[in-house]
C-alpha positions in Angstrom: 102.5 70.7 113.4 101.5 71.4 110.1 100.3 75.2 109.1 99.5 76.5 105.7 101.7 80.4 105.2 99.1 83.0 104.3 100.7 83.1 100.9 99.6 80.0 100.2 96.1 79.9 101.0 95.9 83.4 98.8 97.9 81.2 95.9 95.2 78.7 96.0 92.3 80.9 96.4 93.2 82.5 93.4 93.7 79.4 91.0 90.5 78.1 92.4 88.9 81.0 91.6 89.9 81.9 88.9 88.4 78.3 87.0 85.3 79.2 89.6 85.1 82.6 87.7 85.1 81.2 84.3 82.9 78.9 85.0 80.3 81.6 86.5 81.0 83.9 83.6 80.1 81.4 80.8 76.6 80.7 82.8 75.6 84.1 83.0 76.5 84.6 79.7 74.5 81.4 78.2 71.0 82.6 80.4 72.1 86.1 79.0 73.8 86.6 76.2 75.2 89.8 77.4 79.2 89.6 77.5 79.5 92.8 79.7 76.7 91.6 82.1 78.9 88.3 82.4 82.5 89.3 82.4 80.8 92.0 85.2 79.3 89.3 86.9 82.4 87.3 86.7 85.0 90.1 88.5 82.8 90.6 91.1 82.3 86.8 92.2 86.2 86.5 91.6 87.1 89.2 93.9 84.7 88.7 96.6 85.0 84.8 96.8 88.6 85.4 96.6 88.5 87.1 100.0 86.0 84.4 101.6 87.9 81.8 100.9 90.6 83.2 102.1 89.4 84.0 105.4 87.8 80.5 105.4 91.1 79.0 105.4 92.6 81.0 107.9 89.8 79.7 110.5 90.2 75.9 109.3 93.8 76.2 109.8 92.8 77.2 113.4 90.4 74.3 113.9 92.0 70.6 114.8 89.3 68.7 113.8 90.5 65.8 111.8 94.2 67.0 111.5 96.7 64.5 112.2 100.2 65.4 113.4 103.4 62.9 112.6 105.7 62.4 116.1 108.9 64.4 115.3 111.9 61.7 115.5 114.5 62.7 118.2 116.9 63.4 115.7 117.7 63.5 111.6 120.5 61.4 110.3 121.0 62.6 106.3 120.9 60.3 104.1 121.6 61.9 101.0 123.9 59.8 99.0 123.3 56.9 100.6 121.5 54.0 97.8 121.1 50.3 97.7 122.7 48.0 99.9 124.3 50.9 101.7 120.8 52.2 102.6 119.7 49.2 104.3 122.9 49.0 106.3 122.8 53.2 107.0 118.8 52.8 108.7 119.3 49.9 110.5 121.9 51.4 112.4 120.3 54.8 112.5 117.2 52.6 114.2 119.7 51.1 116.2 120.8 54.1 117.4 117.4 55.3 118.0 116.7 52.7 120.0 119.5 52.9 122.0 119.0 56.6 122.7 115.3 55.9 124.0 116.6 53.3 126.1 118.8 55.4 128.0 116.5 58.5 128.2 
């Protein structure tokens, strides 16, 4: 199952805030053109959207709606090192083996 860490959902809330921020701050600042109105404007939609999003992520990544989760095979076979012909040879018989493990399971 797939699961964002917390410190990734903070890493994107920022960067998406921060252009969000910008953005914000150059509006308020063409309606007003007060740069200390805008830039205040700006800091407090940054840090309070910041924390939203934040906790809006937390409950989505509690929510299954529309998630999809891959099967985990039965088992990993490396495969590093392994190119061209050798590659096609190497998964057929890890498929084979696979296969044959199902079989007697």
């Amino acid at each position: 199952m797939f699961s964002e860490s917390h410190s990734r959902s903070i890493a994107k809330a920022i960067t998406w805030r921060v252009l969000g921020s910008i953005a914000t701050t150059l509006i308020v600042f063409v309606f007003t053109r007060r740069l200390i109105a805008s830039l205040a404007v700006g800091g407090v939609e940054f840090l309070s959207k910041i924390g939203l999003f934040w906790l809006h992520e937390r409950i989505w990544d509690r929510i299954p709606l529309g998630r999809h989760t891959e099967p985990s095979p039965d088992f990993m076979i490396d495969t590093v090192g392994v190119t061209g012909a050798q590659s096609e040879r190497h998964f057929a018989a890890n498929d084979e083996a696979l296969a044959e493990r199902r079989t007697v399971s």
